[in-house]
C-alpha positions as CSV (number, residue, x, y, z in Angstrom):
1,X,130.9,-70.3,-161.0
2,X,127.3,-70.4,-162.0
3,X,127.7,-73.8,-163.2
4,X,129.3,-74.8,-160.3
5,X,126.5,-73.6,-158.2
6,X,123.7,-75.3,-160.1
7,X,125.7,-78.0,-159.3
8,X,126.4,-77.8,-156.0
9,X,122.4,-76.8,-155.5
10,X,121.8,-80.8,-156.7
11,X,122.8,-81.7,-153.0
12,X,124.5,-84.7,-151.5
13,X,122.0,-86.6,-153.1
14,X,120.5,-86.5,-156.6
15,X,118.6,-88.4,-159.0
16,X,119.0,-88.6,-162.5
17,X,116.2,-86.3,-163.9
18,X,117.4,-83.4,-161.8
19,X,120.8,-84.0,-164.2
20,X,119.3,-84.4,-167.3
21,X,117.2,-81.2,-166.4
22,X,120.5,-79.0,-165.8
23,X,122.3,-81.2,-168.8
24,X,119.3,-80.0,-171.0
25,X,119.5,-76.5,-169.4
26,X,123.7,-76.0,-170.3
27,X,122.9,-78.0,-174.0
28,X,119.9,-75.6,-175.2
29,X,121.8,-72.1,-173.7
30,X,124.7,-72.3,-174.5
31,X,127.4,-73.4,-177.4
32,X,130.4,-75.5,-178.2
33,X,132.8,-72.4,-177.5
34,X,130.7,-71.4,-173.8
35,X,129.9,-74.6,-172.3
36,X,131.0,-74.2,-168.5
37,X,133.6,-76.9,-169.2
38,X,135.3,-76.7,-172.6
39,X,135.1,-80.0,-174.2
40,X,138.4,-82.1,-175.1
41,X,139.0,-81.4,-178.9
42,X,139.7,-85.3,-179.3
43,X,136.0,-85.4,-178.5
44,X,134.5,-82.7,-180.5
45,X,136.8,-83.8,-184.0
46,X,134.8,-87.2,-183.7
47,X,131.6,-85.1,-184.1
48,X,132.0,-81.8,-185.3
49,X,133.7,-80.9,-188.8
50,X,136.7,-77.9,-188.7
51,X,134.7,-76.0,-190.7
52,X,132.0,-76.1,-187.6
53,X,129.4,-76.3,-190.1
54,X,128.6,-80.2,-189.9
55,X,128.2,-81.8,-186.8
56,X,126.8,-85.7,-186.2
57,X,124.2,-86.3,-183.4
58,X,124.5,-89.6,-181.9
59,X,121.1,-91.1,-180.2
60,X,121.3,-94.0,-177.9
61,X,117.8,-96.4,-177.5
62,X,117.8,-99.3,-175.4
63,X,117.0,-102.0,-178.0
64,X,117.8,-102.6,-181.5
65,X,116.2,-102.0,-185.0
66,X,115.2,-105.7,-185.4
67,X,113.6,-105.8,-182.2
68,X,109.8,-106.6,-182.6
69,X,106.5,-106.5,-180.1
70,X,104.5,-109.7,-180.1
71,X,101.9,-107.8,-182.0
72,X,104.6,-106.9,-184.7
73,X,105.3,-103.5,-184.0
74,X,108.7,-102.4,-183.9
75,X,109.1,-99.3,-181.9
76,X,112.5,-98.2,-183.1
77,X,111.5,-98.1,-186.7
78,X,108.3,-95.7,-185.5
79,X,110.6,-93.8,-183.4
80,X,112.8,-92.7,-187.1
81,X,109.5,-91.2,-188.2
82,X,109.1,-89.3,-184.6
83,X,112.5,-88.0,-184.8
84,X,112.1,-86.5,-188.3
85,X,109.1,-84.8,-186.9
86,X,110.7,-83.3,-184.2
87,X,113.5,-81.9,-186.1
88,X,111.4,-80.9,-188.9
89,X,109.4,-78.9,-186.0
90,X,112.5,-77.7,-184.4
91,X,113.7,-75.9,-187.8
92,X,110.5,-74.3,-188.7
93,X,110.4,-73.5,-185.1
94,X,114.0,-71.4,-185.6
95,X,113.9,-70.7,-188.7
96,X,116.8,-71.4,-189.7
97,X,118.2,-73.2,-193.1
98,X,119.7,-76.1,-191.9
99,X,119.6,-79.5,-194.0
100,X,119.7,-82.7,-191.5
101,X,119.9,-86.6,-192.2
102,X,118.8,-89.4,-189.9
103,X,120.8,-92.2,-190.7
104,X,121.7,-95.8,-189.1
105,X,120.6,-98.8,-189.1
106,X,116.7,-97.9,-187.8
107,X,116.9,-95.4,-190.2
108,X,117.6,-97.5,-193.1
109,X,115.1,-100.0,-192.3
110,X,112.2,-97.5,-192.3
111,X,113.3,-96.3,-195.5
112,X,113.2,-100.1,-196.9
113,X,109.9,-100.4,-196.0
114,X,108.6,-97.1,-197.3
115,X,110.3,-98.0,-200.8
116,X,108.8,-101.7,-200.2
117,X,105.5,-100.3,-200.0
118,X,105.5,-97.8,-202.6
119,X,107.4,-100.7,-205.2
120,X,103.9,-102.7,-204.0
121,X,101.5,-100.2,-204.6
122,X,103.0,-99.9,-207.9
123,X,104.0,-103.0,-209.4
124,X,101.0,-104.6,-208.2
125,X,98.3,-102.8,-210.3
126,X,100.5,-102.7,-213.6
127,X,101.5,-106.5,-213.0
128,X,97.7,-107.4,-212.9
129,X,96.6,-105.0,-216.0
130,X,99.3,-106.9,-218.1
131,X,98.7,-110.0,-217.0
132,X,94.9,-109.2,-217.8
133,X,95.6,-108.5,-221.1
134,X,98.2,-110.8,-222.2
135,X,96.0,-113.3,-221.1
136,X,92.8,-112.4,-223.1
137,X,95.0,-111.9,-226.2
138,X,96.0,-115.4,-225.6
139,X,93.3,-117.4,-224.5
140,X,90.3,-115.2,-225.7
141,X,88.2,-116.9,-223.4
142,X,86.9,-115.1,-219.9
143,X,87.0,-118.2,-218.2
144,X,90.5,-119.0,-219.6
145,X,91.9,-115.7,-219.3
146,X,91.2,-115.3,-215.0
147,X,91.6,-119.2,-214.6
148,X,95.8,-118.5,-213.8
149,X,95.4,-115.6,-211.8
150,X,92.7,-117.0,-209.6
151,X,95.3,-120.0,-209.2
152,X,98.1,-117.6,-208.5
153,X,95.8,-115.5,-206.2
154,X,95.3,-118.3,-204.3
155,X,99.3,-119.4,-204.1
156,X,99.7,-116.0,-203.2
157,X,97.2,-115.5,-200.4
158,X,98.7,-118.8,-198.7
159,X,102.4,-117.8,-199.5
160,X,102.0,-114.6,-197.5
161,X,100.0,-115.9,-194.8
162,X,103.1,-118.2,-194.3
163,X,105.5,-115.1,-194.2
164,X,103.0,-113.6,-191.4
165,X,102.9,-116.7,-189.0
166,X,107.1,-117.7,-189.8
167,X,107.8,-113.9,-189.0
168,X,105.7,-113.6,-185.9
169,X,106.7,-116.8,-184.1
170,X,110.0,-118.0,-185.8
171,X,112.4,-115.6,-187.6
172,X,112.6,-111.9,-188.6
173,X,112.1,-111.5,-192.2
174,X,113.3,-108.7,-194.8
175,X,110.8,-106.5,-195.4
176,X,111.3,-107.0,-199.2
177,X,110.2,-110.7,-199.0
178,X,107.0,-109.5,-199.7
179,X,107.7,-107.8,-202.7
180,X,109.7,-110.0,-204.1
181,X,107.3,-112.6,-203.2
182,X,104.6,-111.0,-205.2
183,X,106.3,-110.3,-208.5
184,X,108.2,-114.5,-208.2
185,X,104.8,-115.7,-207.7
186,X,103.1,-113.3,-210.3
187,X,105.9,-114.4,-213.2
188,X,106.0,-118.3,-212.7
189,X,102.4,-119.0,-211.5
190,X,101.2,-116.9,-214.3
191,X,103.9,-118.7,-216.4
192,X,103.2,-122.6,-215.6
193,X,99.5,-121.7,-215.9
194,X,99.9,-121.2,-219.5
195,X,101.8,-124.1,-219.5
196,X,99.2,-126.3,-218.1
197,X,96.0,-125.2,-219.2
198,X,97.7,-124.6,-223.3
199,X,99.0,-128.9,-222.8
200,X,95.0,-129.5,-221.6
201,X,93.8,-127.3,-224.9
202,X,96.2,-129.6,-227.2
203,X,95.1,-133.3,-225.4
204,X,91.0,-132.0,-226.0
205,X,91.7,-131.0,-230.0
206,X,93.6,-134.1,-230.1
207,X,89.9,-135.9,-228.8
208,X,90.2,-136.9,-225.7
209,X,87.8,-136.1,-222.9
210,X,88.1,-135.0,-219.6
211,X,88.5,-138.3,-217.8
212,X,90.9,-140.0,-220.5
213,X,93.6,-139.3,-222.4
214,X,93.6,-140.1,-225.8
215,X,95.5,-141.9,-227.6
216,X,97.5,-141.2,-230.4
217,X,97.8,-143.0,-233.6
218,X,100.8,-143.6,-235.4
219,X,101.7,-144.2,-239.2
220,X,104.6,-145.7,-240.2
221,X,106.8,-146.5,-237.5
222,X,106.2,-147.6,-234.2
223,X,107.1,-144.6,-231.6
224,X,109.2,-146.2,-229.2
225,X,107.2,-144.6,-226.5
């Protein structure tokens, strides 16, 4: 009857934060067993366990994880972090021992791009140190040795300057393009630089210049090249 009489108090005409203000009301006071109307148990199987010790909270937003501001904010994504907060408040609020997920697709996509930024901060450092080093062993020159990684640094700084203008204006792009972009780029740019500046080291002990190539000289049989 209480129930009923909150109800009835709405009037003949209501609007719909005067029922989500007696929804909240019946949701925080009460329990599955004493809500004024006992729910179907069709209903309450889809989202509580028999045990009544797991139950799955389902929350609604208006748009979906991929959606994206012009200025490249995505508001669902920030809105996983805001809802950990407020459960994380809620149970040090009760204190009670409780362990809670927040799952979905939002939810997964945050996650990607906290383990994408981590993976960068990372790999990054230990890819250049190696790189460094492998390169000094093999060139033992300071010129030679940064010449490939100011070539990929360059490649690099272009390459993800595409990915910012292609995601902004034309597609959605994984947000583990830009690691793997990093550690492609790092492998074979390092890779063909070697390749390149080790044929130019051969063609100048072989004598030729910078302008010409020289020309070999052949003994015995005529290369057919």
């Amino acid at each position: 009857m209480t129930f009923l009489q909150q109800v009835y108090d709405l009037g003949p005409v209501y609007n719909s934060s005067a029922v989500a203000a007696l929804a909240q009301s019946v949701v925080s006071s009460s329990t599955l067993d004493s809500y004024p109307i006992k729910i179907p148990t069709q209903l309450t199987t889809n989202f509580v366990s028999t045990n009544n010790r797991t139950m799955l909270v389902m929350v609604s937003f208006t748009v979906t994880s991929s959606y994206t501001k012009v200025d490249g904010d995505k508001p669902l994504t920030d809105d996983v972090g805001v809802l950990r907060n407020i459960i994380g408040e809620l149970k040090s609020t009760n204190g009670q021992s409780i362990t809670t997920f927040v799952t979905g697709d939002a939810a997964m996509t945050a996650d990607m791009q906290t383990s994408s930024t981590n993976d960068m901060s990372l790999i990054m450092p230990i890819t250049i140190t190696i790189i460094i080093v492998l390169m000094g062993l093999l060139f033992r020159s300071l010129l030679g040795e940064f010449l490939p990684l100011g070539a990929v640094g360059v490649a690099l700084g272009i390459s993800e300057a595409l990915v910012f203008v292609i995601g902004s204006t034309v597609a959605q792009i994984n947000s583990m393009t830009l690691t793997m972009l990093f550690s492609i780029l790092m492998g074979v740019g390092t890779d063909y630089s070697v390749f390149i500046i080790m044929r130019y080291r051969e063609e100048r002990i072989k004598g030729a210049n910078r302008n010409k190539r020289c020309t070999p000289r052949w003994h015995g049989q005529v290369s057919p090249l």
